[in-house]
Every structure is written in structure tokens, then in C-alpha cells.
LODREN-794257 format. One record per residue: x, y, z of N, C-alpha, C in turn. Coordinates in steps of 0.02 Angstrom, whole numbers, plus 32768, in hexadecimal, padded with zeros to 4 digits. Example, Ala and Ser with C-alpha at 12.3 -4.5 7.8 and 13.67 -1.06 7.14 Angstrom:
2
82947EE4818682677F1F818682947F5B8186 82827F90816282AC7FCB816582858002818A 
! end
This chain:
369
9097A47A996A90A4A449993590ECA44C991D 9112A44F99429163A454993F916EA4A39928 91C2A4A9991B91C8A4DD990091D5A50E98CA 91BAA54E98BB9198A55C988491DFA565985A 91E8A5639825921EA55997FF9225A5C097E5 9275A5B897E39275A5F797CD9267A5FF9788 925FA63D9779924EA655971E9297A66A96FF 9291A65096CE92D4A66A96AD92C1A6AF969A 927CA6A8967C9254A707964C9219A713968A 9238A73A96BD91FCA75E96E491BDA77D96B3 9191A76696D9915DA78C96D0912DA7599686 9157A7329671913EA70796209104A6DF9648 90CEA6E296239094A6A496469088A67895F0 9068A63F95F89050A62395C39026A5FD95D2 9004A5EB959A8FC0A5C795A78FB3A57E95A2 8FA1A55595B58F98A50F959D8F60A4D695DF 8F6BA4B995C18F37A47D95CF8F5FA444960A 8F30A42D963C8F52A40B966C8F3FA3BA9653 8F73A38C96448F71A35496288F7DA326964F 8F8CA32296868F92A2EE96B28FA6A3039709 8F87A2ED973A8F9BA30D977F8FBCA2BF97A0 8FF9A2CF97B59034A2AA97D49041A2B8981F 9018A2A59852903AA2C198949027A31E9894 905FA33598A49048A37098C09060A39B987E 9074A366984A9074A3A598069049A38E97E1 9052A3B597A49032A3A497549051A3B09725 9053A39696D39056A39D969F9034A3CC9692 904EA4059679902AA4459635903BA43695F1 901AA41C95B99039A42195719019A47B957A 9040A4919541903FA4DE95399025A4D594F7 8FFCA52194F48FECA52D94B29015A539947F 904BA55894879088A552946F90CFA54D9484 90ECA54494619129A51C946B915AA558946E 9188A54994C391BDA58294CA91FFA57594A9 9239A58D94CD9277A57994A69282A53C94B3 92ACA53B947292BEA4E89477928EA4B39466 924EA4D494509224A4A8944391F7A4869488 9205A49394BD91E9A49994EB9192A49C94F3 915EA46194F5911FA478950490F4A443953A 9126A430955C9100A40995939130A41C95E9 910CA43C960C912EA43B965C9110A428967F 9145A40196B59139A3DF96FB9118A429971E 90F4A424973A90CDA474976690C2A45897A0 90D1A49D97BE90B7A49598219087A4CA9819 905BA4E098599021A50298569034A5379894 9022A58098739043A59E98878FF9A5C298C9 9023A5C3991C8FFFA5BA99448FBBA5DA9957 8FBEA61A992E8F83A62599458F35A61A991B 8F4FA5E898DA8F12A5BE98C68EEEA5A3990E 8F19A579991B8F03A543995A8EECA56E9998 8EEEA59F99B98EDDA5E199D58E91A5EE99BA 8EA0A5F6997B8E52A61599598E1CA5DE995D 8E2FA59D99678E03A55399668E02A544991D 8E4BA55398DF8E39A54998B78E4AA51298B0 8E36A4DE98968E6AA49198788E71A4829821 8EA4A44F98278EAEA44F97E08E9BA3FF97C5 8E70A40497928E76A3BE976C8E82A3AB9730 8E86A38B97128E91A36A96C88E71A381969F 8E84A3BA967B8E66A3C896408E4CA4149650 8E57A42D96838E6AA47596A18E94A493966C 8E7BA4DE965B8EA2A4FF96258EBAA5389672 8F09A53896678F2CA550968F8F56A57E966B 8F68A5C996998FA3A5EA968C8FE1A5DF96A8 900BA5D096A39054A5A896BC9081A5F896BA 90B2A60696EA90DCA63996EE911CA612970D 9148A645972D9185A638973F9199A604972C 91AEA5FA96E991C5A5C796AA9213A5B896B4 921DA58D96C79264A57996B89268A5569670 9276A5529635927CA55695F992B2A5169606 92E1A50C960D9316A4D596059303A49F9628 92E4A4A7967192D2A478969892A2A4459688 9266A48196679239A46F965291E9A4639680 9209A4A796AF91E5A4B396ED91BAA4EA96E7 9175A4E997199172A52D970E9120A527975F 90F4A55D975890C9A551977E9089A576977A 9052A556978A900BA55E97908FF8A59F97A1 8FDBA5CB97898FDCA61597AB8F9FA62C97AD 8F5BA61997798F1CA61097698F04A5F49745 8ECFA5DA97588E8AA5BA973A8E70A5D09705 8E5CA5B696B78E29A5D796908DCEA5C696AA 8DA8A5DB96998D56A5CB96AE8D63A58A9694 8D40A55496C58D37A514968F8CF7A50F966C 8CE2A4DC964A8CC6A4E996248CA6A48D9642 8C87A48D967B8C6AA43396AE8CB3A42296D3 8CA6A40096FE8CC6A3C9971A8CA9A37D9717 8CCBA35997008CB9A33297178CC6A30B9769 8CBBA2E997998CBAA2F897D28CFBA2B497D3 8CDBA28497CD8D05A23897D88CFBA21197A4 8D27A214977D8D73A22A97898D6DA27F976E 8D9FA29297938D9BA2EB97908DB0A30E9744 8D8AA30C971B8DB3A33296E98D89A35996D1 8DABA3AA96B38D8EA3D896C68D76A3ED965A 8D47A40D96498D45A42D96008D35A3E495E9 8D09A3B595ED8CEAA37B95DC8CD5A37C9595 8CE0A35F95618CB5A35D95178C7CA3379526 8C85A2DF953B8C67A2BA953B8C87A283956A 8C5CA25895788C55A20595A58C71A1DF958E 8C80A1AF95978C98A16B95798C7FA13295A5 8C4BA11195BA8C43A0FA95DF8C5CA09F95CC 8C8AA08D95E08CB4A04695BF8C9CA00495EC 8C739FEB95EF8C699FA596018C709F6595C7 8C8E9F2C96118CAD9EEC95E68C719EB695DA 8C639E97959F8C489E6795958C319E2395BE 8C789E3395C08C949DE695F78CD59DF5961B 8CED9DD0964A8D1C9DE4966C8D309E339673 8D239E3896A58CE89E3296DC8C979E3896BF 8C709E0B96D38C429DFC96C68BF59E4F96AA 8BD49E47969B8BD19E9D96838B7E9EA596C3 8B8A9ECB96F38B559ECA97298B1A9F229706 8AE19F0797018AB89F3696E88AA99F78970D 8AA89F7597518AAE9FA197878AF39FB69781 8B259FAB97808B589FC897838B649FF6973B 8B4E9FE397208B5A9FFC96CD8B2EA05196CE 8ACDA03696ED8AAEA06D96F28ADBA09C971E 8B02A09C975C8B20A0C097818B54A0E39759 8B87A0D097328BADA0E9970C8B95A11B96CF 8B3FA11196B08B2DA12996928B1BA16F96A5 8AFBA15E96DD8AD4A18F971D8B11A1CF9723 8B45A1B197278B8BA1EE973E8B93A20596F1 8BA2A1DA96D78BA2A204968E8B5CA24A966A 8B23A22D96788B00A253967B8ADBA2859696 8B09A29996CF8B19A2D097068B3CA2FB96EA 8B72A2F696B88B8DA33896908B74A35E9667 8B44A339963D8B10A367961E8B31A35795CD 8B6FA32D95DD8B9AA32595908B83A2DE9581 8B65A2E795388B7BA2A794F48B98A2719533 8B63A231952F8B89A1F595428B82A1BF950A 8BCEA1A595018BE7A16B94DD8BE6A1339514 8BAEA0F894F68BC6A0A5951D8BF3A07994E9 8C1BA06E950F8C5AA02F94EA8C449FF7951B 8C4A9FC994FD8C399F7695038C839F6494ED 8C9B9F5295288CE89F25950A8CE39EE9951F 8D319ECA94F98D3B9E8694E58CF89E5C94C6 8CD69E7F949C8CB79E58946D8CB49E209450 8D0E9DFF944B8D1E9DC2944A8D1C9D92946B 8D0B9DA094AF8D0A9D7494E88CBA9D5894DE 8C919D6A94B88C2F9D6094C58C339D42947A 8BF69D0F946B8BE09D2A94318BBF9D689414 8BC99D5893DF8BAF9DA793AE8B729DB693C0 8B3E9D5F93CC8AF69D8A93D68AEE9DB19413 8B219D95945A8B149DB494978B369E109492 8B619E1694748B759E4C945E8B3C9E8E9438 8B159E6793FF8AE49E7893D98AA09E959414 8AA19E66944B8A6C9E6F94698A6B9EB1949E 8AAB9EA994BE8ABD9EE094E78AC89F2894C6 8AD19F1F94838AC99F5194528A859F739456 8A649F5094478A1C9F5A944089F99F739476 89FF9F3C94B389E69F5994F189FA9FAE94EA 8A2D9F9F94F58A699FF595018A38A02494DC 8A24A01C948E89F7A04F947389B7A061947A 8992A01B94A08956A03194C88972A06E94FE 8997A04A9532899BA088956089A7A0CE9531 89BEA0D394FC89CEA12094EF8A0FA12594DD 8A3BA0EE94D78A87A0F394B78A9AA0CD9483 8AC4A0F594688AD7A0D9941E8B15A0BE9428 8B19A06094358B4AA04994558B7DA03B941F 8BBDA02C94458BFA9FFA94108C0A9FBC942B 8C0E9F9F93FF8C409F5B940C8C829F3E93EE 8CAA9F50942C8CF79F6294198D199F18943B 8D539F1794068D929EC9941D8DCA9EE89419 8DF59EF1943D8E349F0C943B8E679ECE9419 8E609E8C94238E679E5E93F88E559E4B93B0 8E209E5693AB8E079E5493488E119EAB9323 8E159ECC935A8DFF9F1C93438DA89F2C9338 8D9B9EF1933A8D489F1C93378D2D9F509351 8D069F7993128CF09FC0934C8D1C9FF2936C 8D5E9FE193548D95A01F93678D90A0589338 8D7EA04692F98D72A08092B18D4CA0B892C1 8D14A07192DC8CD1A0AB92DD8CDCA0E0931D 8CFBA0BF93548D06A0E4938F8D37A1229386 8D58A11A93748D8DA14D93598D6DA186932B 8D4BA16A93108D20A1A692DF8CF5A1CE930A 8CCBA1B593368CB4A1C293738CC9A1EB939F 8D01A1E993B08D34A20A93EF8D6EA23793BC 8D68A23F93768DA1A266935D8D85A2AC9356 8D42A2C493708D28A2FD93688D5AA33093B2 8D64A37593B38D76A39293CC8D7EA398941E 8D9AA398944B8D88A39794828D98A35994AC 8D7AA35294E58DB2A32795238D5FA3049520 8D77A2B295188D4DA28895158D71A24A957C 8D41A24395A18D60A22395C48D46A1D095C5 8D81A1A495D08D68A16895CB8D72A164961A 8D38A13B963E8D08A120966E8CF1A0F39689 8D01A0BA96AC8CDEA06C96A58D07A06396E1 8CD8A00197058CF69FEE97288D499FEC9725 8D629FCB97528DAF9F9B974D8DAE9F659715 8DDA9F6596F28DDF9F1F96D38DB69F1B96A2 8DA29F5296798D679F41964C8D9E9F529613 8DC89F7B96158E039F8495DD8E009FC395B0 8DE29FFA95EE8DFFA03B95D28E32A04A95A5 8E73A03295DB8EBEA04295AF8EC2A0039575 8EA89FD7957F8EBE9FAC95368E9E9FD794F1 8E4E9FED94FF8E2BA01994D38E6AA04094C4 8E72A08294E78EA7A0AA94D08EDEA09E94B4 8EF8A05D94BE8F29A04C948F8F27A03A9453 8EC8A010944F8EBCA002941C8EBCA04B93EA 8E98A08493F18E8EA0B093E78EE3A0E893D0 8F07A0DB94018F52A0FE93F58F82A0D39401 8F93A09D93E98FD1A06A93F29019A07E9406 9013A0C293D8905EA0DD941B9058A0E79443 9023A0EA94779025A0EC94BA904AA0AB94F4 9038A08394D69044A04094FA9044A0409543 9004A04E954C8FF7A05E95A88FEAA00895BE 8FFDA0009601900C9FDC96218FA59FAD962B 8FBF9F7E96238F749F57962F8F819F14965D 8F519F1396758F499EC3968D8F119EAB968C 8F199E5196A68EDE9E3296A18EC49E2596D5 8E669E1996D08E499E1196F78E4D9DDF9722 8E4F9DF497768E559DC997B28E2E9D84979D 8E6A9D4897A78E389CFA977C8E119CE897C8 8E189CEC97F78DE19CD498368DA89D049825 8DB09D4598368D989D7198588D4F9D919819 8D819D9297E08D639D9E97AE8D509DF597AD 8D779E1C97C18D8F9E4B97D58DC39E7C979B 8DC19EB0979C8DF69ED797848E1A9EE9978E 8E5F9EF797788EAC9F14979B8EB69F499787 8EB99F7197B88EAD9FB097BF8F039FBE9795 8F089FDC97518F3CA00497328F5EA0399724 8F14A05D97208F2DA0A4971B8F1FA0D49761 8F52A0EC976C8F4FA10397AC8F2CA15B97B5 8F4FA168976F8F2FA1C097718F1BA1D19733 8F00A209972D8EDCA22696EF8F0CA24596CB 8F0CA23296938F35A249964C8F11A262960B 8F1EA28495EC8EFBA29F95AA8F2CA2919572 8F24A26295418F4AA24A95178F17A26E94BA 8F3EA279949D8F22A28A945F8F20A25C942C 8EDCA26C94148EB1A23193D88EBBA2509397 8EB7A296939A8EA9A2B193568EB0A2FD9369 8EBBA32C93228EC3A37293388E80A379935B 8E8DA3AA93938E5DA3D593C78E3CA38493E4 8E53A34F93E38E1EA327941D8E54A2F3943F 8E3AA2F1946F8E68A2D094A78E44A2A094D9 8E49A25C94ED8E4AA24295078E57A2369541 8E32A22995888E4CA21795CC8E36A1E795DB 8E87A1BB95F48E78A16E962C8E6EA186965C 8E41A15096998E39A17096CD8E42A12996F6 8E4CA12A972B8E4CA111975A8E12A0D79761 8E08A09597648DBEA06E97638D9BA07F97C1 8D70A07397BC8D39A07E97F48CF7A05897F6 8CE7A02E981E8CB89FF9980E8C6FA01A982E 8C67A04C98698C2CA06498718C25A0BF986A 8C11A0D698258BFFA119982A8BC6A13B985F 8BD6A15F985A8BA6A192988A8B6FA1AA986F 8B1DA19898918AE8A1B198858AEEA20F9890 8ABFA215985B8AA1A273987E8A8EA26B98A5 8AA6A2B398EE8A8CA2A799208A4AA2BE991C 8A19A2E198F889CCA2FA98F789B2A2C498E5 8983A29B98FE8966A25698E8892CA26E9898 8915A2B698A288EAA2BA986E890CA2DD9834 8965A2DE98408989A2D497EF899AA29B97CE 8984A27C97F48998A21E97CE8964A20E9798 8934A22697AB890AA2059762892CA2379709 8941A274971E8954A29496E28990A27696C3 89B1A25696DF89E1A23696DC89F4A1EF96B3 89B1A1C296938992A19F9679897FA1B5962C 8983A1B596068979A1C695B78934A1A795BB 8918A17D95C688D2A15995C888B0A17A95ED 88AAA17E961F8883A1BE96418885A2029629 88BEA21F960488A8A25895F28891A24F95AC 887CA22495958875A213954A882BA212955E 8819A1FC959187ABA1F2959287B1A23095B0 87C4A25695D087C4A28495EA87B4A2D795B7 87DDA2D6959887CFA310955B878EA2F29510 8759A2AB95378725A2BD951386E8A2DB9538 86F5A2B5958C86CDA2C695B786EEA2D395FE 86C1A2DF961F86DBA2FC967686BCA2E996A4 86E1A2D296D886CFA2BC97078692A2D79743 8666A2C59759863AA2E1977D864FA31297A6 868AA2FF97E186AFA314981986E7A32C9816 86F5A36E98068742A38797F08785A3699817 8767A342983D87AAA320987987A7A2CD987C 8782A2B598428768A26F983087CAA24C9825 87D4A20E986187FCA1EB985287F0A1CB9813 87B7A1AE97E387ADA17997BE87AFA13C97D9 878FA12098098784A0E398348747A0CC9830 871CA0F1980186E6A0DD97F986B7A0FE9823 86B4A12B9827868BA16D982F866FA1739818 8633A19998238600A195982285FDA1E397EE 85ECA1D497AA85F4A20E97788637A203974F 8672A1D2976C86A2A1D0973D8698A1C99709 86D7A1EB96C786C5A1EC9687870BA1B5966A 8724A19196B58762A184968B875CA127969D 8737A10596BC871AA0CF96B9874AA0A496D2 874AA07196CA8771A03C96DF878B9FEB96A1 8768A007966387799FD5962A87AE9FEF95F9 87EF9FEF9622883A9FF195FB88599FE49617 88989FB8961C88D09F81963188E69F9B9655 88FE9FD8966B892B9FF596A988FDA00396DD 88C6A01196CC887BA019970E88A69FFD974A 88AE9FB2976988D79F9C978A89029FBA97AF 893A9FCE976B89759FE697968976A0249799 894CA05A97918940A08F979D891FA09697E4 88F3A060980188E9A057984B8916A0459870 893DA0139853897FA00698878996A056989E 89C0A065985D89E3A0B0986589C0A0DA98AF 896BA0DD98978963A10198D5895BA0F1990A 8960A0B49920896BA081996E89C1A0969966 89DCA08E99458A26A09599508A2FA0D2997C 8A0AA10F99558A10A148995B8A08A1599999 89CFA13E99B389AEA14099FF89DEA12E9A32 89F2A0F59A198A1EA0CD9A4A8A61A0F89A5A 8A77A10D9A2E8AB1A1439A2B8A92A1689A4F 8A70A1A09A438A52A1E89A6E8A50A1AF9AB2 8A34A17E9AC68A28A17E9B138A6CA1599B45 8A90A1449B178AE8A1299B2A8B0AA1869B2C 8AF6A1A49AF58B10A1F39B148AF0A2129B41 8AC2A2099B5A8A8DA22D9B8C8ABAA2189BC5 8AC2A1DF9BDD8AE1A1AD9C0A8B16A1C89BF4 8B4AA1CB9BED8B8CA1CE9BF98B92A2189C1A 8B6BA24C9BF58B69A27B9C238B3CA2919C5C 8B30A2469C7C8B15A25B9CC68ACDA2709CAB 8A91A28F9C7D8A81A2929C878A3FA2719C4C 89EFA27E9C3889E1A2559C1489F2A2729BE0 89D9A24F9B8F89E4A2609B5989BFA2B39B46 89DCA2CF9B0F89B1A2FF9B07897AA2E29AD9 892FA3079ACF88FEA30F9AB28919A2ED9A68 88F6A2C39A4E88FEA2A59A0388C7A25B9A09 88E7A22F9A0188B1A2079A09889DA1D49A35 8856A1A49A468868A1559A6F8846A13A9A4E 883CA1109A5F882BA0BE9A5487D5A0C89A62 87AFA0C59A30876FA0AF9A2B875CA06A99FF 874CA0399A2D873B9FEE9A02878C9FDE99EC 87809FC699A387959FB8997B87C89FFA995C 87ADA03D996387C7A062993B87CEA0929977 880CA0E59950880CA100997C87DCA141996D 87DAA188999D87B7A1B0998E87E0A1EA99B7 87CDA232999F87FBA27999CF87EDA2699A0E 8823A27A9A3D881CA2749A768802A2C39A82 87CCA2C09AB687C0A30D9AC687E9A33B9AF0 87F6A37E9AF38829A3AB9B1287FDA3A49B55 883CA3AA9B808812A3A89BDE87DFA3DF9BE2 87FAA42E9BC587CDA4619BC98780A4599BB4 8785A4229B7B8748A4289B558719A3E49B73 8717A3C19B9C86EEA37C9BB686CEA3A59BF5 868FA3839BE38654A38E9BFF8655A35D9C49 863CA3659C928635A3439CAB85F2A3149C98 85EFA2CA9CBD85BBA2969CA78578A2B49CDD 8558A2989CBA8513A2B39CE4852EA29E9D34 853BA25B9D2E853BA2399D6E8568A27A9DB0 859CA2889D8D85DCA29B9DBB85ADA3019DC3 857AA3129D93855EA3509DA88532A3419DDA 8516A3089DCB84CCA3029E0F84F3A2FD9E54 8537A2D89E4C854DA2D39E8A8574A31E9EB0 8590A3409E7F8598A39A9E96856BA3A19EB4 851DA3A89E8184E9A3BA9EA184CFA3A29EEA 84D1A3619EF784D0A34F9F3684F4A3589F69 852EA3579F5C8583A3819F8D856BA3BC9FA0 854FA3EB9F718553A4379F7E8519A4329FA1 84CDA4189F9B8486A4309FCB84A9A3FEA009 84D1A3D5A00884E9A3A8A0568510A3F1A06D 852CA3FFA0478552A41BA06F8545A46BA096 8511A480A07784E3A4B7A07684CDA4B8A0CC 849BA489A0D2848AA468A10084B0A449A149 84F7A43AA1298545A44DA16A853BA488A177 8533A4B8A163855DA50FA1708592A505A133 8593A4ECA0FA85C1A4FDA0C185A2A51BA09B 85BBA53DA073858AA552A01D85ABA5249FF4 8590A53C9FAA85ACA4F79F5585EBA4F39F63 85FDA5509F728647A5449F698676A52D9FA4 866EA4FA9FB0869AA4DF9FF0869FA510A030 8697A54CA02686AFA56DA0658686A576A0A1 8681A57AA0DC8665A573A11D8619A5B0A11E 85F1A5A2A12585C0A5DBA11A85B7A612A181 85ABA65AA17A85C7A663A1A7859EA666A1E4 85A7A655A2298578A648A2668548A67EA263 8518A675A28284DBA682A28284DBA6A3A2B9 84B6A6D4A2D984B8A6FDA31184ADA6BDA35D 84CEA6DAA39084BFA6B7A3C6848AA6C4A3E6 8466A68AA4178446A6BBA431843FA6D1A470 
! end
């Protein structure tokens, strides 16, 4: 990652937080401030992280050494424990979600939204839904998506970076301690939020593709910008299809509605997709039912496009029964069909009767005479 900068004070290490990754460096703000007032360095990573398989992301609490002080240089030397990753976009010591979908422009797709939720609720952290450009809908369609949002299990906002609506409350929201990440398609207006939110920032925005109806991709890398003492903010990069869990029977935990019928009662079959099984406790009369089946046809479809690419079939998870899906069984564990045993059975007394035995091999001549 280029080369490592010399130290003016051998042997000085300091501590701080990784705020943004640039190419093959990063930003460290420091916990404290060296000479000169000094508390932010350009850093390279010093090689035998990358040796160890360690990597670095956004919001990584790092020890920085061989400090050049004037330059304002210095470099990566170890890792603190993190405390989650988030995966995509990579940032590491997570508070909470931000999951940001647009009203309108670009149009707001319900499957795509559950998918963004789905990744958010893979960290195990507090998820926040923002509803932007509020101005663009009426109030009641705004009101409604509100509502929906709190059936599923979230306590939504509805934010205008134009009127300011819902920036107060959001801010009060996200001013608690810790690295909050904002999350959403292209074009839904992450960075306008953040500006709404910190106006000295004045990060770069654009508008949505007028054919395509599409988002323009702005922010290119992950940054941690500060809201308030101890809490910090990250833009990230937009992304229009998140990634399912690859275990098909972690997707239902993943749902606030399913685990909400779930902790009054339990399912018959400890390995019950919820497809309407036979003993389910989690039914099929609540609004995402739907797209909680998509997800796991998605899911399928993925595992057997990866099965295929590597030459060979998918591993064990699920297929296609009817309408719905169900566990696929492990090869070790399937029973042959009656049909394919009667026919062993017939192979082996045919073959008995050649001079073979069951087991294929030649049975041995018989005396001459």
C-alpha cells in the first residue's frame, strides 16, 4: 500500500478511529491531538496486517505508528477487537441502520426495501427507516407508508430535505453515541439527508436519471462525518440489490413479524420455513407473508446460479415444492424409493443365478468334472 512513511519519535504509537478508506490508504482522526494540533493522518497499512488476512474498514479503531508529525503521515500497525461488521457497505463497530428509501423518484419498490431491511437486520443493531423526499407524495401517501412501516415492526420517519421535515426528530434519533450508518438504494438522497442533518458538509448530490428513473451513483466511498459528541455518521455508497443470508432457515428471524408470533408460540417443526406448514405458528395473515416467499425463491435461485458456476450442484438448503419451498434433504440422509430397491433386489437374485453374487463380483467355478 505504498511506502511506509518515516517516524519523526520512534517507537510513539497512538490510537484512533478509521474515518474514511481512499484507494490503498485511510484517514485516522486520533484520539488526541499531536503537535501542532495535529489529529487526522493520511495512513498506509503496515504489511504484515495483510500477511495476517487482516483488513481494514470504516470505523475500525486502529493503532497508527511511524508518525510523521509535519507531513501528517503515519501508518496502520494494529487492529482493536471490533465490536460487528457490517458487511456491505463495510463498516466496522456498528451503533445502528439507517435504512433510507425515496418516496418517489425513484419510485419506492417493496421487495427492494424488505431486502435492505433484511441486511440491516443481520447486524443484530437498532434499525432506523427514513422515508425521503416527503415533498414529492402527498402527506396521506407518506402517512400510510408510515403506518404500513409500523405494522412490519418499524418506527418510521418522514423526511424533506426541502421543507426540513423530520430532520429534528431524526437528528435526535442519530445524536445518541456511536457510528450510525446510512443505507439505501441510488438516488434516494442519502447525502442530501446528511446535509440536511450537517450543512457544513455540502457533499456533492445529484438528480435522479429523468428516462431511466434511476439513481446517480455520488458517493463513491465510506466516510464517517460527526453529528454530535461521541456519534458519527456514515455515507455509503448506493446499491440497488442487497444480499440474502446464505442459510435459507435464517431468513425468517430476520422479519420482526415472524419473530413477534413466534415468542407467543412455536412452530411444530424446528426447521419450519413458514409456507404454511403443517403446525406453523407464524401463518400467513400479515402484509409481507408475500415478500417473505419471494426472498426465499430468490434465495434458491441464488444457491442454484452458485451451485452452477462452480461446476457442481447447489449445496443442501432448499427446492421448490408446489407453490412453496421446503429443506432440501442431505445426499447421506435419502432413502432409496421402493421401486429402485425391488429392482437391486431383482439385479442381485438375476445375477446370483449368472455365477455373480449381490455384490457384483463373479461367484467362483464349481469343480470340473
Amino acid at each position: 500500500m505504498g511506502a511506509e512513511p518515516a517516524s519523526t519519535q520512534p517507537g510513539q504509537s497512538e490510537l484512533g478511529q478509521v474515518v474514511a478508506l481512499l484507494a490503498n490508504y485511510c484517514w485516522v482522526e486520533l484520539d488526541r491531538a499531536g503537535p501542532s494540533g495535529v489529529n487526522r493522518l493520511l495512513c498506509t497499512r503496515r504489511t504484515r496486517l495483510g500477511k495476517s488476512g487482516q483488513t481494514i474498514a470504516v470505523g475500525d479503531r486502529v493503532w497508527v505508528d511511524g508518525i510523521d508529525w509535519p507531513a501528517g503521515r503515519g501508518a496502520v500497525a494494529a487492529l482493536e477487537p471490533r465490536d460487528g461488521l457490517l458487511e456491505r457497505p463495510a463498516v466496522a463497530n456498528v451503533a445502528r441502520v439507517v435504512v433510507v428509501v425515496a418516496l418517489a423518484e425513484p419510485a419506492l419498490d417493496p421487495l427492494q426495501l424488505t431486502r435492505f431491511l433484511l441486511t440491516a437486520e443481520a447486524t443484530g443493531r437498532p434499525v432506523v427507516l427514513v422515508f425521503s423526499k416527503a415533498d414529492l407524495v402527498p402527506p396521506e401517501v407518506a402517512e400510510e407508508w408510515c403506518g404500513r412501516a409500523s405494522a412490519w415492526g418499524y418506527e418510521a420517519l418522514a423526511v424533506s430535505t426541502r421543507t426540513g421535515q423530520g430532520l429534528e426528530r431524526l437528528q435526535q434519533r442519530l445524536a445518541q453515541p456511536g457510528i450510525a450508518v446510512l443505507c439505501g438504494p441510488s438516488g434516494v438522497g442519502k447525502s442530501s439527508v446528511l446535509n440536511g442533518l450537517c450543512p457544513e458538509l455540502g457533499l456533492r448530490v445529484a438528480a435522479v436519471s429523468g428516462r431511466l428513473q434511476r439513481g446517480r451513483h455520488t458517493t463513491r466511498h465510506v466516510e464517517l462525518f460527526p453529528l454530535a459528541p461521541g456519534a458519527l455518521l456514515a455515507d455509503t455508497p448506493g446499491f440497488n440489490r442487497p444480499r440474502l443470508p446464505a442459510d435459507p432457515a435464517a431468513l425468517g428471524a430476520l422479519f420482526p413479524e415472524i419473530r413477534q408470533r413466534l415468542r407467543s408460540a412455536s412452530c411444530r417443526f424446528s426447521n419450519c420455513l413458514h409456507q404454511g406448514d403443517p403446525g406453523c405458528a407464524v401463518g400467513g395473515d400479515w402484509e409481507r407473508y408475500g415478500l417473505y416467499g419471494q426472498c426465499l425463491a430468490d434465495l434458491v435461485l441464488e444457491g442454484e446460479r452458485a451451485g452452477r458456476s462452480q461446476g457442481r450442484s447447489a449445496e443442501p438448503g432448499l427446492r421448490r415444492r408446489g407453490q412453496g419451498m421446503e429443506p432440501r434433504l442431505a445426499p447421506g440422509l435419502r432413502q432409496s424409493s421402493r421401486r429402485r430397491q425391488r429392482q437391486q433386489m431383482l439385479d442381485g437374485e438375476s445375477g446370483a443365478e449368472d455365477g455373480a453374487n449381490p455384490s457384483g463380483e463373479l461367484s467362483p467355478p464349481g469343480p470340473a468334472n
